[in-house]
VEXDREN-2710 file (C-alpha; in Angstrom, 1 decimal):
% VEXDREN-2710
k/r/px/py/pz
1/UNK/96.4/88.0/102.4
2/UNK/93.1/89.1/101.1
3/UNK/91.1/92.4/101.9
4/UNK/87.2/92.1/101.3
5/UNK/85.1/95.2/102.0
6/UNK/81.4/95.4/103.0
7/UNK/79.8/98.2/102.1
8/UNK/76.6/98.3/103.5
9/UNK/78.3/97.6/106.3
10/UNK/81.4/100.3/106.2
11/UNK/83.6/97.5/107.2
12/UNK/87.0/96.1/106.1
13/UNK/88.0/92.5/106.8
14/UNK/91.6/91.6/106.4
15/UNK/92.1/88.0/106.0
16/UNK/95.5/86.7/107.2
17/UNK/95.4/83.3/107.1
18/UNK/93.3/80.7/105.5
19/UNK/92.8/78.9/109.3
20/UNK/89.4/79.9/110.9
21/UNK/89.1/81.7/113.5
22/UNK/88.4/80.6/117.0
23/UNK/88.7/83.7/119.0
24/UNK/88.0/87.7/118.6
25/UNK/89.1/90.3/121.0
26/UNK/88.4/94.0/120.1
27/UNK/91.6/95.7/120.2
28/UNK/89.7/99.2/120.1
29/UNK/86.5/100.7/119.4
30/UNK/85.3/99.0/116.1
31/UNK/88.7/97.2/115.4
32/UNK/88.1/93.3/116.0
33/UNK/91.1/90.9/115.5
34/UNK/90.3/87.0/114.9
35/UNK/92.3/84.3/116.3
36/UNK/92.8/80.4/115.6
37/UNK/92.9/77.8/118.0
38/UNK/96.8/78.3/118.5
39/UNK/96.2/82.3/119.2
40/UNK/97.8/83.1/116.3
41/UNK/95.6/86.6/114.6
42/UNK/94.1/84.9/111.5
43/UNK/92.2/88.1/110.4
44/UNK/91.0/92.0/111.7
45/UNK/87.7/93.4/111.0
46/UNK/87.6/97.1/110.9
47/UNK/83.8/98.9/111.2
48/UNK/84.0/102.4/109.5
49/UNK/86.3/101.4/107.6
50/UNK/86.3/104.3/105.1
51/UNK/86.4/107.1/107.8
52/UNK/89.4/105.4/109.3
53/UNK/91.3/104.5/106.1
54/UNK/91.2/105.7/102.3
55/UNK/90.4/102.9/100.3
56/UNK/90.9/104.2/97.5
57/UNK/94.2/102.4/96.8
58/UNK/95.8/99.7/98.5
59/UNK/99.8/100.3/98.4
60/UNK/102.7/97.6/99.7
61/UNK/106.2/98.2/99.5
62/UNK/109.3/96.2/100.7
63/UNK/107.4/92.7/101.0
64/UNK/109.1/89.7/101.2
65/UNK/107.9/88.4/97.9
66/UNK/109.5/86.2/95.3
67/UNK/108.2/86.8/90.9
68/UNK/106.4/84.4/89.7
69/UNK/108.9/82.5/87.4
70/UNK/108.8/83.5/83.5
71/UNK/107.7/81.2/81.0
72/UNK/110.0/81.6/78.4
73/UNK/108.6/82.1/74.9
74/UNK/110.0/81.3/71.3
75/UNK/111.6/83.8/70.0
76/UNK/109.9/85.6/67.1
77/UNK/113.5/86.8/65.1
78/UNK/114.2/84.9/62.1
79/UNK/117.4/83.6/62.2
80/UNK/120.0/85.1/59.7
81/UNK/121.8/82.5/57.0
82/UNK/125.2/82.7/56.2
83/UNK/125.8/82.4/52.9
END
């Protein structure tokens, strides 16, 4: 998912998918959802974006996401000899 704002514009585009779309229906005033061939919603495009929304920070919580795996690195201890 990718959020691009325009802002000469005022506008917000959320980008669902990476499929282009093939459809738009406004849902409501100013608030434009895209569609691929298929119908699925492939992105919304919000005008006024900044009167509707603060933009200021984007915040996500509970997704469905797994970490990136950890490289592991050499370890920088010096290993101890018995004597």
């Amino acid at each position: 998912m990718k959020f691009h704002y325009y802002k000469d514009t005022d506008s917000l585009y959320i980008d669902l998918s990476e499929k282009k779309s093939a459809d738009s229906k406004e849902i409501a005033r100013g608030v434009v959802v895209d569609f691929d061939e298929a119908g699925a919603i492939v992105g919304i495009d919000i005008d006024n974006a900044s009167k509707i929304a603060d933009l200021r920070r984007i915040e996500s919580h509970s997704l469905p996401l797994k970490s990136p795996a950890r490289k592991s690195r050499p370890s920088t201890k010096k290993k101890s000899r018995a004597a």
